[in-house]
Backbone and ligand atoms as CSV (ligand in chain L), in Angstrom:
chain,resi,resn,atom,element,x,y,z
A,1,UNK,N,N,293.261,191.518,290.322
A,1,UNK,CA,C,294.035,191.768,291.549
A,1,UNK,C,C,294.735,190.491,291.997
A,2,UNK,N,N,294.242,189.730,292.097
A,2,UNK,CA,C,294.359,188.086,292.446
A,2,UNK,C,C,295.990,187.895,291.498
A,3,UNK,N,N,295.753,188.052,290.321
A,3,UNK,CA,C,296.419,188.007,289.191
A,3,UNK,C,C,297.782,188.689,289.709
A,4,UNK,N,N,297.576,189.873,289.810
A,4,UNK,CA,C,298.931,190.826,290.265
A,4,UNK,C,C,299.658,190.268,291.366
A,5,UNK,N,N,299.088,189.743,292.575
A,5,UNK,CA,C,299.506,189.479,293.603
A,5,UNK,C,C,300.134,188.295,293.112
A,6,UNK,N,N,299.549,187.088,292.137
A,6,UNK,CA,C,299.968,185.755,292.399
A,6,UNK,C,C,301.214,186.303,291.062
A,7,UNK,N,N,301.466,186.882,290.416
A,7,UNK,CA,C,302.543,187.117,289.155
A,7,UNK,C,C,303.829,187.571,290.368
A,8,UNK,N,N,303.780,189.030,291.483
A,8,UNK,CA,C,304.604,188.585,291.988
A,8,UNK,C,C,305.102,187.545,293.027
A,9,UNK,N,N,304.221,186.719,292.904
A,9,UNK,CA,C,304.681,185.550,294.180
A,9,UNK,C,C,305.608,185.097,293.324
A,10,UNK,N,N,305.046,184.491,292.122
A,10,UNK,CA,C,305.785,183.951,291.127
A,10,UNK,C,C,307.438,184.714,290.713
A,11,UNK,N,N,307.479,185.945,290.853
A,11,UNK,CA,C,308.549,186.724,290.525
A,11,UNK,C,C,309.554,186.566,291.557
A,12,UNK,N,N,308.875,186.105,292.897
A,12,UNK,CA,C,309.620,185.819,294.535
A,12,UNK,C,C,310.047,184.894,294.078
A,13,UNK,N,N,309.223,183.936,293.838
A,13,UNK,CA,C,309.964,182.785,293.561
A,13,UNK,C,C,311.229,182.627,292.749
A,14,UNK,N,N,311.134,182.662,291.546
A,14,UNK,CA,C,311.914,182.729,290.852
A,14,UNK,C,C,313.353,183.413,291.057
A,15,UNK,N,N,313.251,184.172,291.744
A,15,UNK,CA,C,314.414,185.133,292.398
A,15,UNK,C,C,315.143,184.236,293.375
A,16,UNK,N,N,314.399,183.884,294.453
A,16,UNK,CA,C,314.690,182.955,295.162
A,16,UNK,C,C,315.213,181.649,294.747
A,17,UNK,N,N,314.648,181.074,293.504
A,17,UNK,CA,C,315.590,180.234,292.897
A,17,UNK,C,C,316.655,180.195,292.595
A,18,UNK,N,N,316.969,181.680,292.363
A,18,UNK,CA,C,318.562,181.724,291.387
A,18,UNK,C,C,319.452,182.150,292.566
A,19,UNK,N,N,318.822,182.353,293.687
A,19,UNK,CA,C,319.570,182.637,295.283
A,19,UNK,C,C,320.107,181.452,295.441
A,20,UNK,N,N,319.525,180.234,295.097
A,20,UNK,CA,C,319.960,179.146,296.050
A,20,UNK,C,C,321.498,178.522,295.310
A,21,UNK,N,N,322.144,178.806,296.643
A,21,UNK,CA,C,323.976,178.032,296.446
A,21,UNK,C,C,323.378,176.367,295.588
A,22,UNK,N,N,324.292,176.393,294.335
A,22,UNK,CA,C,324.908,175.768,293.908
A,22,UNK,C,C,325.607,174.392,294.036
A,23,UNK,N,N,325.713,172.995,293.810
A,23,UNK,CA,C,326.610,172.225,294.003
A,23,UNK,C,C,327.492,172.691,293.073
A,24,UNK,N,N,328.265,172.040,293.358
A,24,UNK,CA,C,329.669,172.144,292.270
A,24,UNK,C,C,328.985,171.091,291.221
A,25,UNK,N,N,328.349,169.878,291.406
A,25,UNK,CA,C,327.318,169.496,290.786
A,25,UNK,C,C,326.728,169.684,289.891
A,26,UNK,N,N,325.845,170.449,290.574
A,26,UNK,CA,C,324.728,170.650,289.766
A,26,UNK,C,C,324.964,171.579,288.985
A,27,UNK,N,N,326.135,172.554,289.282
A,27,UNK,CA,C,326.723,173.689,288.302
A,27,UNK,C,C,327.000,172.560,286.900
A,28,UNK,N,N,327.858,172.123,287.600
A,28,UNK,CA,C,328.356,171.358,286.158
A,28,UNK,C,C,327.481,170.617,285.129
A,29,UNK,N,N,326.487,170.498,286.365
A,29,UNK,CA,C,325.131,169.351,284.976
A,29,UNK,C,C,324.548,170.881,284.244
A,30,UNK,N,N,324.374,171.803,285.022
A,30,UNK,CA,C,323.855,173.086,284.495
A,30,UNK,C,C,324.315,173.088,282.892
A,31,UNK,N,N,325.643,173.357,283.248
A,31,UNK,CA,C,326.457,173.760,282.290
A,31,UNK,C,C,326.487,172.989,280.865
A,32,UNK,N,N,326.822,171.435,281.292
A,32,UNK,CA,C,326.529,170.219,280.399
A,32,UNK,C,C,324.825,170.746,279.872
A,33,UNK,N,N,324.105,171.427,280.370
A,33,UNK,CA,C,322.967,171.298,279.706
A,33,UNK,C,C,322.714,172.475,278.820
A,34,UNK,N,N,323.495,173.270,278.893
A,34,UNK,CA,C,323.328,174.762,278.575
A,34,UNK,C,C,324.205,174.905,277.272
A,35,UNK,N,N,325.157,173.833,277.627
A,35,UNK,CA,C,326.865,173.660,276.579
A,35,UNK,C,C,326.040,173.770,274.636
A,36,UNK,N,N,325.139,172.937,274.247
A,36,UNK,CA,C,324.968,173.185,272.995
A,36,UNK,C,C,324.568,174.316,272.125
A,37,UNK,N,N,323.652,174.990,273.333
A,37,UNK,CA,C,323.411,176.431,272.636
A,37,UNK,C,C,324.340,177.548,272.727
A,38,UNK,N,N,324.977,177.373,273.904
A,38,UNK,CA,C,325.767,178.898,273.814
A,38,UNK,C,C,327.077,178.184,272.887
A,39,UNK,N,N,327.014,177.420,272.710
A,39,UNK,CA,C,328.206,177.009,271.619
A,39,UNK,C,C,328.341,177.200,270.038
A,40,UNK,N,N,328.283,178.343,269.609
A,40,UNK,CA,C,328.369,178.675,268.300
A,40,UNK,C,C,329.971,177.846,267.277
A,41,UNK,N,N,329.461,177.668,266.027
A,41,UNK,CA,C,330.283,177.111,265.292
A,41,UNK,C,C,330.286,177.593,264.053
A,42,UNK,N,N,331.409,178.255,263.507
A,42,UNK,CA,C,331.362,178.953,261.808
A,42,UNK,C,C,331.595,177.607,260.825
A,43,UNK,N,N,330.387,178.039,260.112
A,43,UNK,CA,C,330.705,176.810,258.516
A,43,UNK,C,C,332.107,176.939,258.318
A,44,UNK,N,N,332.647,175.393,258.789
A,44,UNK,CA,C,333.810,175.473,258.091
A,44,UNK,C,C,334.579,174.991,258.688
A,45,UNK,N,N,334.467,175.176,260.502
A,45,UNK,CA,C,335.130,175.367,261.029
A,45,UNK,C,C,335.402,173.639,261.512
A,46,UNK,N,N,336.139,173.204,261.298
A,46,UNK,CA,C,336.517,171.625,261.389
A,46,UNK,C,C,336.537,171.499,263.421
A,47,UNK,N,N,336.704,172.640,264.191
A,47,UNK,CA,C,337.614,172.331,265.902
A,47,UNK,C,C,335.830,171.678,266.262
A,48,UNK,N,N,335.066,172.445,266.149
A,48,UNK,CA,C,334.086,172.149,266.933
A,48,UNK,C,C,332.668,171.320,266.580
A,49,UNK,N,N,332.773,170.071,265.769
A,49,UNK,CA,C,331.959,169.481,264.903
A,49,UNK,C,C,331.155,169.865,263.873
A,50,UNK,N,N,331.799,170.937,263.512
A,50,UNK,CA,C,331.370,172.199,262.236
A,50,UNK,C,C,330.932,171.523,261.494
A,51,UNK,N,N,332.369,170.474,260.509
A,51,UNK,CA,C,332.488,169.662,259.708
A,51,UNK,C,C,331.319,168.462,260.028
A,52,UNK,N,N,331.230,167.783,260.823
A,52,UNK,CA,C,329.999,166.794,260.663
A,52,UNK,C,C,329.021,167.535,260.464
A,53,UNK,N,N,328.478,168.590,260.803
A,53,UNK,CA,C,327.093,169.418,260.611
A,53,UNK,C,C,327.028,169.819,259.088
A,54,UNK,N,N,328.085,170.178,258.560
A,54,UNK,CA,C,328.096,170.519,257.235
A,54,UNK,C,C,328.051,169.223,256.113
A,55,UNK,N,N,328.875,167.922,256.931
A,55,UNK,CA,C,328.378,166.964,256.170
A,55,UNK,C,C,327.235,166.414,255.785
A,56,UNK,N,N,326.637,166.206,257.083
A,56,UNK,CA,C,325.057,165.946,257.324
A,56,UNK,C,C,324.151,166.641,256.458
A,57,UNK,N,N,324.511,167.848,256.151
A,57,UNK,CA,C,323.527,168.721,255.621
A,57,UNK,C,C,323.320,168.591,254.035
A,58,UNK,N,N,324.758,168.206,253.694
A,58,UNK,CA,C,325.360,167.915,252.142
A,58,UNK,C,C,325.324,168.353,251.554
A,59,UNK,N,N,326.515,169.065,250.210
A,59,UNK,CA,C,326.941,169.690,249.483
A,59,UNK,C,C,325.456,170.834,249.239
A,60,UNK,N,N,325.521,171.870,248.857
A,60,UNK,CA,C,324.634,172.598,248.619
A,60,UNK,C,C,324.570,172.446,246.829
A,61,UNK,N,N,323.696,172.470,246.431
A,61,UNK,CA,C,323.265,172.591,244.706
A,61,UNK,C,C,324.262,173.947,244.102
A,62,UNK,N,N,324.316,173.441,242.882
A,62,UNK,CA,C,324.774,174.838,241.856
A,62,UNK,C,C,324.114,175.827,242.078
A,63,UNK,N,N,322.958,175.566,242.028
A,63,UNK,CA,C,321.874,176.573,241.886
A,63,UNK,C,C,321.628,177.635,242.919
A,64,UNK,N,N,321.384,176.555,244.391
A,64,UNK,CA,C,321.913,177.582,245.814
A,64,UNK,C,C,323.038,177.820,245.626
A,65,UNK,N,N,324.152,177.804,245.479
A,65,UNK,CA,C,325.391,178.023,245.423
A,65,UNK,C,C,325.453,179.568,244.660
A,66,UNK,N,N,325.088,179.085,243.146
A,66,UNK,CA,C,324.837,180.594,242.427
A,66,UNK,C,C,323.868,181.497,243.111
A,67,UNK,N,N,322.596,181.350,243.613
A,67,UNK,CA,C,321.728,182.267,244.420
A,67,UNK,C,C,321.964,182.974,245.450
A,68,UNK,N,N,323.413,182.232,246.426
A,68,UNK,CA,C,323.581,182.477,247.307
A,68,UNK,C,C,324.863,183.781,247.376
A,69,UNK,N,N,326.006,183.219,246.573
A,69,UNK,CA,C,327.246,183.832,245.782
A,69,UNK,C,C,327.543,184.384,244.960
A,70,UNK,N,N,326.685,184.377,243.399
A,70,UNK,CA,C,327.241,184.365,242.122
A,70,UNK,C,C,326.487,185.664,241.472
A,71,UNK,N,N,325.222,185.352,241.853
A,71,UNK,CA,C,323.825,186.100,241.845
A,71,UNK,C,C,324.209,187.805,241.646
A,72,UNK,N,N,324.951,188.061,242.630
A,72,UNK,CA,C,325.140,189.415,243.098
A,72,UNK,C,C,325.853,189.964,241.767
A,73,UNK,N,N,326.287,189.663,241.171
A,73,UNK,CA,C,327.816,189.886,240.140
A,73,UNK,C,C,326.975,189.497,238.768
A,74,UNK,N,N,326.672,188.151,238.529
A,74,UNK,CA,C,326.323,187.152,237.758
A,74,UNK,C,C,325.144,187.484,237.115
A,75,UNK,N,N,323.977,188.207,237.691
A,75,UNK,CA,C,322.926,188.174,236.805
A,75,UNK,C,C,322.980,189.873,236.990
A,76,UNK,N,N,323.413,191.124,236.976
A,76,UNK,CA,C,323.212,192.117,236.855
A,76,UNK,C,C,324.466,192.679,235.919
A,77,UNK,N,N,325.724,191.824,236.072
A,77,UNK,CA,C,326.615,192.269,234.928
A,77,UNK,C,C,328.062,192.982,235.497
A,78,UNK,N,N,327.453,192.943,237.040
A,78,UNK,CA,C,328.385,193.956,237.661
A,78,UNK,C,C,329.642,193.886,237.306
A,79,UNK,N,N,330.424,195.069,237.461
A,79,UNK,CA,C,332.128,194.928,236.701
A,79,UNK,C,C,332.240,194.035,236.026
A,80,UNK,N,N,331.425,193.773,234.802
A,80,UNK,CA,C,331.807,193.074,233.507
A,80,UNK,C,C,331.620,191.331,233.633
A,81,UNK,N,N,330.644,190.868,234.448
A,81,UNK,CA,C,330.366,189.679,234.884
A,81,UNK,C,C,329.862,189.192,233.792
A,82,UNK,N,N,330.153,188.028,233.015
A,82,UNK,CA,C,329.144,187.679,232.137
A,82,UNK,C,C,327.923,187.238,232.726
A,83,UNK,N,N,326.555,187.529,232.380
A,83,UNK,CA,C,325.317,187.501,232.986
A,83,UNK,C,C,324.934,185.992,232.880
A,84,UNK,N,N,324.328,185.318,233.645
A,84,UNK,CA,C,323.378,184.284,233.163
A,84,UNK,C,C,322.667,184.539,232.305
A,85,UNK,N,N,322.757,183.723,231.753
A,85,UNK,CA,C,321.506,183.433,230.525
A,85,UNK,C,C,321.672,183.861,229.297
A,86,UNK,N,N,323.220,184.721,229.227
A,86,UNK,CA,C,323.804,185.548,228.296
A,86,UNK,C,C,324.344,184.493,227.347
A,87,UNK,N,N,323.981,183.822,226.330
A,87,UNK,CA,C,324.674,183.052,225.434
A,87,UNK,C,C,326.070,183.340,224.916
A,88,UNK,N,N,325.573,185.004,224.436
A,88,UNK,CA,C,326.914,185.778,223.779
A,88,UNK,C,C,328.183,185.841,224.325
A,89,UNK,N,N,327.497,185.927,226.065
A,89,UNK,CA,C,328.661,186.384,226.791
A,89,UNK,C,C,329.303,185.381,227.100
A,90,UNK,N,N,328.725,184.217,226.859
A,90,UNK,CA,C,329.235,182.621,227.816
A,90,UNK,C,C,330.243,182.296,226.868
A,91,UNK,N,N,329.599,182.096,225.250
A,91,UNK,CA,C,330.236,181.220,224.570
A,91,UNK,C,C,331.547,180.804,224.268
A,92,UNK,N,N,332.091,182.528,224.261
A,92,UNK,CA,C,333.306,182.061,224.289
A,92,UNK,C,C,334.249,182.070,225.423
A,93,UNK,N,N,333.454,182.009,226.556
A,93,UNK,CA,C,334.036,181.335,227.894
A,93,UNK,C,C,333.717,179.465,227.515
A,94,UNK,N,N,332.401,179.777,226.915
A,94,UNK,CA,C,332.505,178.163,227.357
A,94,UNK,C,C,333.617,177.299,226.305
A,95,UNK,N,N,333.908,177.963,225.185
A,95,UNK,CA,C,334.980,177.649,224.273
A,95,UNK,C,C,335.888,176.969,224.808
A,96,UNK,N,N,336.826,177.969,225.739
A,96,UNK,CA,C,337.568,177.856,227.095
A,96,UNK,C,C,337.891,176.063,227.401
A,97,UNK,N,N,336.781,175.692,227.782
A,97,UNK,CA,C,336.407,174.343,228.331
A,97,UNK,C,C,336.007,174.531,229.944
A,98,UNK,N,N,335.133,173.281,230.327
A,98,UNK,CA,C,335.125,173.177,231.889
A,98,UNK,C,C,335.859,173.601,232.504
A,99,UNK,N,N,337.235,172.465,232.747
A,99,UNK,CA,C,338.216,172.530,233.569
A,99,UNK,C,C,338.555,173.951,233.833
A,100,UNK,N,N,338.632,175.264,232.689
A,100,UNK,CA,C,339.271,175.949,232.774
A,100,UNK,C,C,338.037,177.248,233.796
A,101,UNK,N,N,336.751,176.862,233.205
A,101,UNK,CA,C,335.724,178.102,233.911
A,101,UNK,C,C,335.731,177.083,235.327
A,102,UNK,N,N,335.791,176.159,235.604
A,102,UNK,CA,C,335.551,175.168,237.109
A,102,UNK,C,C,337.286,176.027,238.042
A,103,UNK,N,N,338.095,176.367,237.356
A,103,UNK,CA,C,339.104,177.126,237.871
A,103,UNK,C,C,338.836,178.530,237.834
A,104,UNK,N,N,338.447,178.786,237.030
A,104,UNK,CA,C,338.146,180.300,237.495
A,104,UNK,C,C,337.118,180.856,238.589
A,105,UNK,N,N,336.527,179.686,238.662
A,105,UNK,CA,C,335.119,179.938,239.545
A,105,UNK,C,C,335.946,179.403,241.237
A,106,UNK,N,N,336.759,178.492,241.550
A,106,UNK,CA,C,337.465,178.025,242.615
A,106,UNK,C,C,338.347,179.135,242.838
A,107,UNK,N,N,339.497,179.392,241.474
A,107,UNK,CA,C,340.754,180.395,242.179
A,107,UNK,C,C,340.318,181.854,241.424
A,108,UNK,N,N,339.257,182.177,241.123
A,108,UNK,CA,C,339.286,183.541,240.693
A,108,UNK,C,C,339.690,183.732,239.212
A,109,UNK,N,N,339.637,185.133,238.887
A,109,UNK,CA,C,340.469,185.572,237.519
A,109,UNK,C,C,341.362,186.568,237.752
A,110,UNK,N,N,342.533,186.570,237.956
A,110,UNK,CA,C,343.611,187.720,238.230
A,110,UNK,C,C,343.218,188.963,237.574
A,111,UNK,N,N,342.992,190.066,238.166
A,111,UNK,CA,C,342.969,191.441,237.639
A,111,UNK,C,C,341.545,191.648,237.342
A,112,UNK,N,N,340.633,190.446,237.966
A,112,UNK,CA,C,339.570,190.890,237.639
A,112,UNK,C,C,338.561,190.822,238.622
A,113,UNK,N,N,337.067,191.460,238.426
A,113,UNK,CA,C,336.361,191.888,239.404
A,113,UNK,C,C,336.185,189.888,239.995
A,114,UNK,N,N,336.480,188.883,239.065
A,114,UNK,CA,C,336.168,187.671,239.555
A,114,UNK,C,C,336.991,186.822,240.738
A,115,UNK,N,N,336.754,186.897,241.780
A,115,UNK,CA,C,337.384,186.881,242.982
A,115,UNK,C,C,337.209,185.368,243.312
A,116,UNK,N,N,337.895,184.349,244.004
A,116,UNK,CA,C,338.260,183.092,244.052
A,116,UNK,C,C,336.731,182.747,244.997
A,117,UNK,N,N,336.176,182.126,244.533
A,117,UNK,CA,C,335.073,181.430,244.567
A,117,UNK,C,C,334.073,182.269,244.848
A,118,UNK,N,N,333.940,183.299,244.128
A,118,UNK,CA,C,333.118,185.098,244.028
A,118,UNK,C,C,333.038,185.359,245.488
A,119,UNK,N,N,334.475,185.107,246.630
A,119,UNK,CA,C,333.836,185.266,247.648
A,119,UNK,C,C,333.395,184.876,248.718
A,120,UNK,N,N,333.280,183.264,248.100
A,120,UNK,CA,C,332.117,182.316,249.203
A,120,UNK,C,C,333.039,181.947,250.069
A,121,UNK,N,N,333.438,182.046,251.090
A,121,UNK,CA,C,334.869,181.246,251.090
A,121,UNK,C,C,334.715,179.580,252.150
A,122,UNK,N,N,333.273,179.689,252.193
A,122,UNK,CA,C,333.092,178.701,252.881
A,122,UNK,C,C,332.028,177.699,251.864
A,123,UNK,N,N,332.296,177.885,250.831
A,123,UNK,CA,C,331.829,177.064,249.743
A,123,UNK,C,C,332.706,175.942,249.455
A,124,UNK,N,N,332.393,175.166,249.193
A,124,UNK,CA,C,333.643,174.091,248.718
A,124,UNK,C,C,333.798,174.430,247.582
A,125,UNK,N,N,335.215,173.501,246.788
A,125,UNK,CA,C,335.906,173.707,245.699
A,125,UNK,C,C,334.180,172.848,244.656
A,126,UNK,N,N,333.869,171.944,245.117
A,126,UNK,CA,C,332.638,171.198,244.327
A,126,UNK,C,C,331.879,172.093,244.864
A,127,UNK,N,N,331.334,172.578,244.958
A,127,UNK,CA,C,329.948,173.926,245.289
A,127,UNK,C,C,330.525,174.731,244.537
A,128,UNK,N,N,331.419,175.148,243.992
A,128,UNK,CA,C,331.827,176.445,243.785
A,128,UNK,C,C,331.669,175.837,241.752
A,129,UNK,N,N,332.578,174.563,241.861
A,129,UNK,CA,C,332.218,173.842,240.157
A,129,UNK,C,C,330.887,173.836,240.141
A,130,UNK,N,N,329.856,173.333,240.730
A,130,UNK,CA,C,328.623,173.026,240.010
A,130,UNK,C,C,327.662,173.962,240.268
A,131,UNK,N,N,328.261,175.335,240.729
A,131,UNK,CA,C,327.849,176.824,240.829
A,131,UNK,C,C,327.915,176.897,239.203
A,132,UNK,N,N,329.070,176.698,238.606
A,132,UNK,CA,C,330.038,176.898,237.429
A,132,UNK,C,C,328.828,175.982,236.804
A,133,UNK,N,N,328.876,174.977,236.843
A,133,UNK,CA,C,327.734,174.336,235.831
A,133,UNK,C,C,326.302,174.707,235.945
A,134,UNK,N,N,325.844,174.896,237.061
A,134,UNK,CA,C,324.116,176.098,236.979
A,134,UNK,C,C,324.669,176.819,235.949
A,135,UNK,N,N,325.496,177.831,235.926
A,135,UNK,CA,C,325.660,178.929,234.841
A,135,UNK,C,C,325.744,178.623,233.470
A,136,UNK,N,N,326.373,177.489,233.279
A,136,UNK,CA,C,327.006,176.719,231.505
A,136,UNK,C,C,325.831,176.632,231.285
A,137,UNK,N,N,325.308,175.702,232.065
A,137,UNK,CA,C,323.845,174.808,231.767
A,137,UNK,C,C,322.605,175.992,231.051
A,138,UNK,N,N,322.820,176.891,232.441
A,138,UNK,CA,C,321.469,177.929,231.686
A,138,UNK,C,C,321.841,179.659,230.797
A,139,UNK,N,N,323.216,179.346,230.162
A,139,UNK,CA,C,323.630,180.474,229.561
A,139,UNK,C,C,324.313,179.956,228.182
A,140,UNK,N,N,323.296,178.668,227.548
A,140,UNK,CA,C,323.842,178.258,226.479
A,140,UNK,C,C,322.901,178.265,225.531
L,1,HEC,C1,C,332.133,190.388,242.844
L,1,HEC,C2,C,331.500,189.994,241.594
L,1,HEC,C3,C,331.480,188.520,241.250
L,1,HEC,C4,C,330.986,187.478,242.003
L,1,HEC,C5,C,330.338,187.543,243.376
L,1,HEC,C6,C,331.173,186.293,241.211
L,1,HEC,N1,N,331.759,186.596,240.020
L,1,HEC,FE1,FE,332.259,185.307,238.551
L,1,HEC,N2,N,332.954,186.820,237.418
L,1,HEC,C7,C,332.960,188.155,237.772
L,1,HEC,C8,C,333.549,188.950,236.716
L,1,HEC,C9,C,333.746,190.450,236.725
L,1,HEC,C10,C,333.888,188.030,235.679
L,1,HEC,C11,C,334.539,188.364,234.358
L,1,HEC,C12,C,336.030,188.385,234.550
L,1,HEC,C13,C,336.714,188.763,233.252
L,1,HEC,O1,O,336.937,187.843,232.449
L,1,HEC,O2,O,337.004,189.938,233.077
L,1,HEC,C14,C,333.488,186.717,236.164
L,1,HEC,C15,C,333.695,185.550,235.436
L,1,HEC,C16,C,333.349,184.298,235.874
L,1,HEC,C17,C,333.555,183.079,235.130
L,1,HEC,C18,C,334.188,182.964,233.749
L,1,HEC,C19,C,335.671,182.783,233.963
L,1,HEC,C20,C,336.445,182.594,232.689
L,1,HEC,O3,O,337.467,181.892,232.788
L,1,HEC,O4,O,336.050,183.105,231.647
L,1,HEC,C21,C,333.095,182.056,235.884
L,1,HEC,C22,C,333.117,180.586,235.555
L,1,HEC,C23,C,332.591,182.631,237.114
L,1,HEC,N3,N,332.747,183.988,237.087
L,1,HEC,C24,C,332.042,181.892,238.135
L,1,HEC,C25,C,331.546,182.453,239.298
L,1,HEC,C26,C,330.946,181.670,240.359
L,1,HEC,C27,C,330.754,180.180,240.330
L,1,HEC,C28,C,330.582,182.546,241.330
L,1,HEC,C29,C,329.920,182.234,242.663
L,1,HEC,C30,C,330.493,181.178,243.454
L,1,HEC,C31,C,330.982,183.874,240.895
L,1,HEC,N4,N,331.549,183.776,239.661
L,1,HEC,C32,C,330.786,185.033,241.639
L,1,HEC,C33,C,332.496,188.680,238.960
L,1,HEC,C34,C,331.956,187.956,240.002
């Protein structure tokens, strides 16, 4: 009982807090304090210190890169993906050379299910190559 009574004192209170007028002040320190969370930022996005957060964090691996992007397409075959781990299917991509699968993996393959960086579009052009090298590496 004690309990019930003192939860709504507490509920008075609190009510009563958010009653009380404002400085122009203290709004503003409010706000300054509130500013980092309600402030959302998309990878990528250079206006709102996107870019330092993404630096800080640093390039993501081939490997996340493929797990994250490549995966979906890449290890089930979908619309004619050569699979990881597929020697047969690589080789004579890897014939090709780097330069040329490190471009297909950045700008895509015209007419084909392989779409300019499978997609990621907030991958970098280097995340998206050493996506390209996880795959060489373990499909040879
Ligand atoms: C939506 C499905 C899909 C996703 C996602 C996808 N790929 Fe592909 N990828 C394909 C298909 C289909 C091909 C085969 C295209 C062809 O030659 O017909 C392919 C081919 C490739 C090739 C060989 C290109 C060549 O020149 O022979 C590379 C390299 C490649 N993908 C890299 C990647 C990377 C890196 C990612 C992730 C960042 C990725 N792909 C994500 C569907 C996908």
């Amino acid at each position: 009982m004690t309990r019930i009574v003192f939860s709504f004192l507490a509920l008075g209170l609190a009510f009563s807090a958010f009653a009380v007028d404002l400085t122009d002040a203290q709004r503003a320190e409010i706000e300054q304090r509130i500013k980092p969370v309600g402030e959302s930022c998309m990878l990528g996005d250079n206006s709102c210190g996107g870019s330092a957060a993404v630096a800080s964090s640093g390039p993501r691996s081939g490997e996340e890169v493929y797990n994250a992007a490549c995966m979906a397409c890449h290890s089930t075959g979908a619309a004619g993906a050569p699979k990881y781990g597929d020697a047969t299917a690589w080789a004579e991509r890897i014939a090709k050379g780097k330069d040329v699968l490190h471009d297909s993996g950045v700008n895509g393959l015209a007419g084909t299910g392989m779409i300019a960086k499978g997609g990621c579009m907030n991958c970098s052009d280097e995340e998206v190559m050493a996506a390209v090298d996880y795959m060489i590496d373990g499909s040879q």
